[in-house]
C-alpha positions as CSV (number, residue, x, y, z in Angstrom):
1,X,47.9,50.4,211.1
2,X,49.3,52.7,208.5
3,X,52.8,54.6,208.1
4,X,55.4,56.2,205.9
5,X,58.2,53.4,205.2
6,X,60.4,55.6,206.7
7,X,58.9,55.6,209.9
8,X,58.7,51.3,209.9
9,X,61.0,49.1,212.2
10,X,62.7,46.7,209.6
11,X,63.9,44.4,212.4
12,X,59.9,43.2,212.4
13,X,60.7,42.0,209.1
14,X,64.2,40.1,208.9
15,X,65.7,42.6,206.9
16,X,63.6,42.2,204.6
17,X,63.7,45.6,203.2
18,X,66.7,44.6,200.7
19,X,63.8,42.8,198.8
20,X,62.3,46.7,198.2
21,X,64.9,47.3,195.4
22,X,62.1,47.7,192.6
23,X,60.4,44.5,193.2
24,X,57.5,44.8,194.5
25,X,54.0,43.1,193.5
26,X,51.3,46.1,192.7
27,X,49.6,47.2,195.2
28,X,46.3,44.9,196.2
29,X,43.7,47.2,198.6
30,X,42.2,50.0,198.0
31,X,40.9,53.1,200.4
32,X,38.0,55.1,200.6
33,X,39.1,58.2,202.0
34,X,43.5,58.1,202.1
35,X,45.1,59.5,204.7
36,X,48.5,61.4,204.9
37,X,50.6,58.0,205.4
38,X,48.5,56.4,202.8
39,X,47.1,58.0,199.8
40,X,45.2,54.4,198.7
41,X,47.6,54.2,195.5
42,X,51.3,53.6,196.5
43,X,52.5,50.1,197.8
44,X,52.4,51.9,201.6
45,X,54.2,49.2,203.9
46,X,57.6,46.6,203.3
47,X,57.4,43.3,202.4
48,X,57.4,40.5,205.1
49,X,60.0,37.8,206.0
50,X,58.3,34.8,204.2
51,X,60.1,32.5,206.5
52,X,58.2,33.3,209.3
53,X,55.0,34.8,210.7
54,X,54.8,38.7,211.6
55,X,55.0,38.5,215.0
56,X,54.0,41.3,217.1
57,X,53.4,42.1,220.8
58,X,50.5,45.1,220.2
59,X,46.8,44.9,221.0
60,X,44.7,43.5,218.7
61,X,42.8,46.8,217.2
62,X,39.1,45.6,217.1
63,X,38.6,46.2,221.2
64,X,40.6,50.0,220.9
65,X,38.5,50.9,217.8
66,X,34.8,49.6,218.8
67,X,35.4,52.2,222.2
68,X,36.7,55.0,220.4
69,X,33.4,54.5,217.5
70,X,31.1,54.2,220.9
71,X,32.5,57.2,222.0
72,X,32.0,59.1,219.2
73,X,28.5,57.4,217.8
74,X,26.4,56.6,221.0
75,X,23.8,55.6,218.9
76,X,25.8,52.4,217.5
77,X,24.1,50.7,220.3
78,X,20.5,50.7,218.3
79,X,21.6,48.8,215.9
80,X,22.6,45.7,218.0
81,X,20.5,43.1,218.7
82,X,19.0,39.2,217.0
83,X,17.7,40.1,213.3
84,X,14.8,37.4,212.5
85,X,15.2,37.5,208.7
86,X,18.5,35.3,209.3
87,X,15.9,31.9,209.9
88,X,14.0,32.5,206.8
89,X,17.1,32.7,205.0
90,X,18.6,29.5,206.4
91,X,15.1,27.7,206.0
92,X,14.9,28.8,202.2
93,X,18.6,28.0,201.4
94,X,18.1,24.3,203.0
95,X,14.8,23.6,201.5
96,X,16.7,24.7,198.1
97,X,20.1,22.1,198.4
98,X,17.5,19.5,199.5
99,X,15.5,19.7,196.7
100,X,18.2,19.9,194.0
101,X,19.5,17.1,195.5
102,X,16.7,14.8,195.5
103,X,16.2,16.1,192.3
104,X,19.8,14.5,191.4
105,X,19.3,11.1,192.8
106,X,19.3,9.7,188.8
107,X,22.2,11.6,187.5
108,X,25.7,10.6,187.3
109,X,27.9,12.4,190.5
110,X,31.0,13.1,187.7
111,X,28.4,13.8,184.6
112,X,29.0,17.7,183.9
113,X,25.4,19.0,184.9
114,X,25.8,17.7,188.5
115,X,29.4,19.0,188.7
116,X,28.1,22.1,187.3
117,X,25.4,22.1,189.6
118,X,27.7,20.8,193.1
119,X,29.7,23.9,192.2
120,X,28.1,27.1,190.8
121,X,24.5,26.3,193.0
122,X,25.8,24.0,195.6
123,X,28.7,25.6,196.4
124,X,27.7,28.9,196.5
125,X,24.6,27.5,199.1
126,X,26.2,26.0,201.3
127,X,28.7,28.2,201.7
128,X,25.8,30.8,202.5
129,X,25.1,28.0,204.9
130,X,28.6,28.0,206.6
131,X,28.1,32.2,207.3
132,X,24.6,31.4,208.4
133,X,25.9,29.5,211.0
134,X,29.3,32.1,211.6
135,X,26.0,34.6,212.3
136,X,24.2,32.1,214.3
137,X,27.3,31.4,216.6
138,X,26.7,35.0,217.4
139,X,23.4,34.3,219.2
140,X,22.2,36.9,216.2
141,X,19.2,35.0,215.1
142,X,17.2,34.2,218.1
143,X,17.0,36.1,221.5
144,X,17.5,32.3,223.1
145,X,20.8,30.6,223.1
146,X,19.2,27.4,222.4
147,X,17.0,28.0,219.5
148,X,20.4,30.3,217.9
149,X,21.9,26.8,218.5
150,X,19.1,24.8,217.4
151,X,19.2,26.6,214.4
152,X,22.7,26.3,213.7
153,X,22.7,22.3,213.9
154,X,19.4,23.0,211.0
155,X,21.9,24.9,208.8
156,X,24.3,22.4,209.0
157,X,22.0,20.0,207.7
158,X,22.7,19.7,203.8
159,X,26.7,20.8,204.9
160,X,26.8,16.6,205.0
161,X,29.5,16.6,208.4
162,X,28.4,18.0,211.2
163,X,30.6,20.9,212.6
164,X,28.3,23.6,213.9
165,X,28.6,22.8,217.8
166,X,33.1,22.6,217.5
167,X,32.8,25.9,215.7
168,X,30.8,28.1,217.8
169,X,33.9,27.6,220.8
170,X,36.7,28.0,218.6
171,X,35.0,30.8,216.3
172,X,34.3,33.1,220.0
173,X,38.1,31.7,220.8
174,X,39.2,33.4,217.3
175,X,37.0,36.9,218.5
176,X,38.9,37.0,221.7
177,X,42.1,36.2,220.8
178,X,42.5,36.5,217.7
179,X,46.0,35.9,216.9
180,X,47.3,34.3,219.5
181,X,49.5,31.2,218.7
182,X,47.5,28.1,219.9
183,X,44.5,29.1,220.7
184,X,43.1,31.5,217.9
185,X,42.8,28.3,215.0
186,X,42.2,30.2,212.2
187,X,46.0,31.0,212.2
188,X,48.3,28.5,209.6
189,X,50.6,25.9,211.6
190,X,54.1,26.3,211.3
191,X,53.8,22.9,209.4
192,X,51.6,24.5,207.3
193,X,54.2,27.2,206.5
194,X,57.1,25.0,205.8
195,X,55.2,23.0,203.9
196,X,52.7,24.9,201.4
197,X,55.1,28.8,200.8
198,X,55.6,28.4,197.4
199,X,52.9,28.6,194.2
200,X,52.5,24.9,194.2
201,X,51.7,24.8,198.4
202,X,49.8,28.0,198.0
203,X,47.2,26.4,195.0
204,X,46.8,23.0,197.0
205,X,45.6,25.2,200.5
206,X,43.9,27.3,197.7
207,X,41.6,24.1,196.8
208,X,41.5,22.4,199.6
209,X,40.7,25.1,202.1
210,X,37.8,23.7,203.4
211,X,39.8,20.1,205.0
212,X,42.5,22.4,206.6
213,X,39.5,24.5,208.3
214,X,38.3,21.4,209.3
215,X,40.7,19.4,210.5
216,X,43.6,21.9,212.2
217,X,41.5,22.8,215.0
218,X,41.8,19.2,215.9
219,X,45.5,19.1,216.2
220,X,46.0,22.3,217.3
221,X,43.9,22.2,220.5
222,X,40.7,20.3,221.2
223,X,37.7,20.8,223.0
224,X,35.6,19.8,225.7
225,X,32.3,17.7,224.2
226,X,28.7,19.0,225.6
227,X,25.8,17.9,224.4
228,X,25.1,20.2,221.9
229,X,28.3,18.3,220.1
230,X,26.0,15.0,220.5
231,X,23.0,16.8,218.9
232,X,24.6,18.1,216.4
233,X,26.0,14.2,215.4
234,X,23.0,12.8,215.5
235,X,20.9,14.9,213.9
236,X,23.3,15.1,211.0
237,X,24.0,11.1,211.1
238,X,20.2,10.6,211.1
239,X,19.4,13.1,208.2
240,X,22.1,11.8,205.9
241,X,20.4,7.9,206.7
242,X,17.3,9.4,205.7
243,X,18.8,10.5,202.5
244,X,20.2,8.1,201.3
245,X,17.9,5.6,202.2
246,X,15.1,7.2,200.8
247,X,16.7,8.5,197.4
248,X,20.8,6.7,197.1
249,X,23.8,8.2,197.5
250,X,23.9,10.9,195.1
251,X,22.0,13.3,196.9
252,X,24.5,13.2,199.5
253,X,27.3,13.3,197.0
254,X,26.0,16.4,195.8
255,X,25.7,18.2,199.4
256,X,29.2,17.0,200.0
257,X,30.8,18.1,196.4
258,X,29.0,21.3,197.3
259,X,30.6,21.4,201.0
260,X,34.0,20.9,199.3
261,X,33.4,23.6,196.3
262,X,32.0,26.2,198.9
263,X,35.6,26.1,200.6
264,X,37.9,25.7,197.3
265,X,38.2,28.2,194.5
266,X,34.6,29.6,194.6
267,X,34.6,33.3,194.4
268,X,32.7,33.3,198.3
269,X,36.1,31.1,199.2
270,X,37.9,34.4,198.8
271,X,36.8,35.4,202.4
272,X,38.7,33.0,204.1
273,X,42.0,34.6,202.4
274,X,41.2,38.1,202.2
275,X,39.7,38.1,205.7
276,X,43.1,38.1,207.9
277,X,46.1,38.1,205.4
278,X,48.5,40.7,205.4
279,X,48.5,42.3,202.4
280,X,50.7,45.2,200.9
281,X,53.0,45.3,203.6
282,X,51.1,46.7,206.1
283,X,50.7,45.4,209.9
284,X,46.8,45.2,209.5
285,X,45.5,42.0,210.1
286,X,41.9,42.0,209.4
287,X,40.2,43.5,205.8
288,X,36.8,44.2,204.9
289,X,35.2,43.6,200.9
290,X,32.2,46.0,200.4
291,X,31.3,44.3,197.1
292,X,28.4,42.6,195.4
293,X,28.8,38.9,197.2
294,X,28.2,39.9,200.8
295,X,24.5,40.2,198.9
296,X,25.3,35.7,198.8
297,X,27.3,36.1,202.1
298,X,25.9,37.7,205.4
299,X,28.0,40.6,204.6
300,X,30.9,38.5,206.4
301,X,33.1,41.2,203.4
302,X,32.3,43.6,206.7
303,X,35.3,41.7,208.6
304,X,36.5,45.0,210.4
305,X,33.2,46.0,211.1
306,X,32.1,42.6,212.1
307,X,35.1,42.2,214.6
308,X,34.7,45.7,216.0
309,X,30.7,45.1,217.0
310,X,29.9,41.1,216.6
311,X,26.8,42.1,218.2
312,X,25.7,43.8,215.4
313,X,23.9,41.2,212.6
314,X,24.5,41.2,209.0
315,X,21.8,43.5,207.8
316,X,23.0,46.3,210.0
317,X,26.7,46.4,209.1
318,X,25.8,48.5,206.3
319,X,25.1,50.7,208.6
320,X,27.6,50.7,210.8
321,X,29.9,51.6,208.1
322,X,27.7,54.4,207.1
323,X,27.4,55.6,210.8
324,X,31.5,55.8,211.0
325,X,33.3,56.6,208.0
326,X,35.8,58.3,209.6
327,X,36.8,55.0,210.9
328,X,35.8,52.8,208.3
329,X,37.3,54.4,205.3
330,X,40.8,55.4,205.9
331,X,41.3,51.3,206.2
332,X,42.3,49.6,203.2
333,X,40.1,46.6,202.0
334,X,40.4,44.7,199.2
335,X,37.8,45.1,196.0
336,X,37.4,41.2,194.7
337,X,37.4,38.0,196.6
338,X,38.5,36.5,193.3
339,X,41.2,38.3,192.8
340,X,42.5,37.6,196.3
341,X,42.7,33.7,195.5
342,X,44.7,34.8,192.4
343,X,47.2,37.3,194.1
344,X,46.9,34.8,196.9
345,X,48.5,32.2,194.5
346,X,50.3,34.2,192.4
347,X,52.1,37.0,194.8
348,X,55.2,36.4,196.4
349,X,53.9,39.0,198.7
350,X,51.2,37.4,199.8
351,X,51.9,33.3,201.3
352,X,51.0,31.2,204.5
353,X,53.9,33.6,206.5
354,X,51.0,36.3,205.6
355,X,49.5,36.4,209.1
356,X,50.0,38.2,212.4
357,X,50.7,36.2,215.1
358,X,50.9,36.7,219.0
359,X,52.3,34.9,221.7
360,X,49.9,32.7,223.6
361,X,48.7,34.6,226.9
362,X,46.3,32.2,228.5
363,X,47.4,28.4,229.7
364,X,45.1,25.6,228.1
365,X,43.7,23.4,230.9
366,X,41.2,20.7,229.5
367,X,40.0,23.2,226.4
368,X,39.7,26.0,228.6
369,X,41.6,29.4,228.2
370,X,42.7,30.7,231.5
371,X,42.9,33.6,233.1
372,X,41.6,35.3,230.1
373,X,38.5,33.1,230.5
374,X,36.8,30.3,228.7
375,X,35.1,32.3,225.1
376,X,32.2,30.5,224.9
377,X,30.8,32.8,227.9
378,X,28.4,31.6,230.2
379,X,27.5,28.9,228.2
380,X,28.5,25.5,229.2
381,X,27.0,23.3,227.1
């Protein structure tokens, strides 16, 4: 995860060390507790190829590390389990974008109060609404699969498009194997990478996060429907009917301005970036945030902890943390979810190449991953 530039393998980079010759951008993360190799100051790694993805054949290191903080904390175990303050959270947070937005239904969708509105309450909402869900796909609000589903389709409510059922498979696909070339979806196309590597591509997937998120799983591989998929489209068809047959369109302008701001440049839209981007030249593909927003955002800033123990619900990652230092704090995270949409933008660093990949180990047959096994579990539908 960390080493002396001397001990680094340039050919992982396309010789991309003759671009170390007093260029490089400021260093980004920050660590708790430095080690040897990285004393949490220094830029501590070289920077990448930008023409291409980091490509590399090693583990990924949430399965190594959750054994290794299981052998040495047994008691990480307690703090596993469903937390039932999640469903009063996602009631109040719907009851709240449903009632600003029949509150709405007379002002103008472009007037500067409903923009305002869309993006500073809105946005922030529902993007609270998009990490209720991440936590629901979990099974981390309910004991029952069902009601953590039934739950999830709620949430989704005042999103506007339904996408709740489609991200529970590819989100446990993403836990699984995450990095693998055509199956994890979270990873940028190739397409993407030709396409959007400079400060103009970088500030258009900056803004319009939220469509690419939506719409590359799609191409990239497609799933099998159930009829949680059919619940979830119906409930969300009938709802929006409701809406704007009982108060106009507005009201569902504003949950879908929201939608689109929550996944734009909104400080909470710093996750998505800072969450698996490599950042000062290091091989470490996932970063935590321990700062004030994870109070608007399940904690989701948690990421290492979070893939380490997804068992564990938001209100007990804290914890974990606190339970493992030793682990937890010699890995760099990065201090501001703004700032990492700026440096995003602005770094030559820091681009769509910015990801690990791996090659693809399972064969796709009919949505299913195979041998490694199909991620949703033992849940078929």
């Amino acid at each position: 995860m960390k080493s002396d530039s001397h001990d680094v393998d340039f050919s992982y980079f396309g010789g991309a060390e003759s671009l170390t010759e007093g260029k490089r951008s400021a260093r980004r993360t920050v660590v708790v507790s430095p080690t040897v190799n990285d004393d949490g100051r220094s830029h501590p790694g070289p920077p990448q190829d930008p023409a291409d993805f980091l490509w590399l054949m090693t583990e990924e290191p949430h399965r190594s590390r959750r054994m290794a903080v299981m052998k040495a904390h047994p008691d990480v175990v307690k703090l596993m389990g469903h937390e039932s303050l999640t469903k009063y959270v996602v009631l109040a947070v719907v009851s709240l974008q449903v009632l600003i937005a029949m509150q709405l239904r007379h002002s103008h969708p472009f007037s500067f109060w409903f923009l305002f509105l869309a993006y500073a309450v809105g946005g922030t909402a529902n993007h609270n609404l998009f990490l209720a869900i991440h936590e629901i796909t979990h099974n981390l609000a309910f004991k029952g699969i069902d009601a953590n589903k039934a739950l999830a389709v709620l949430a989704n409510l005042p999103i506007g498009i339904p996408y709740s059922a489609s991200f529970k498979r590819y989100h446990l696909e993403h836990h699984k194997h995450l990095g693998e070339d055509g199956i994890d979806v979270d990873l940028p196309t190739h397409l993407e990478l030709l396409c959007l590597n400079n400060v103009l591509g970088k500030t258009f997937f900056a803004t319009f996060q939220i469509f690419f998120y939506a719409l590359r799983p799609g191409f990239v591989r497609t799933q099998k429907l159930t009829r949680w998929h059919f619940i979830n489209l119906v409930a969300q068809l009938v709802f929006d009917y409701v809406l704007v047959q009982a108060f106009g369109i507005r009201p569902l302008l504003y949950l879908l301005f929201s939608s689109f701001f929550a996944g734009s440049l909104h400080p909470c839209a710093g996750h998505f970036i800072a969450e698996h981007y490599i950042w000062d030249g290091l091989n470490q593909e996932t970063y935590s945030y321990y700062g004030p927003l994870n109070i608007l955002a399940y904690n989701v800033g948690y990421h290492n902890e979070h893939h380490d123990f997804p068992s564990i619900p938001w209100t007990r990652l804290p914890a974990l943390r606190a339970l493992a230092p030793e682990f937890y704090d010699i890995i760099p995270s990065h201090p501001s979810w703004l700032m990492v949409i700026i440096n995003f933008i602005r770094d030559p660093e820091v681009g769509i190449f910015a990801r690990v990949k791996r090659p693809e180990k399972g064969i796709l047959l009919s949505g299913e991953v195979t041998p490694s096994g199909n991620c949703s579990g033992s849940e078929k539908d």
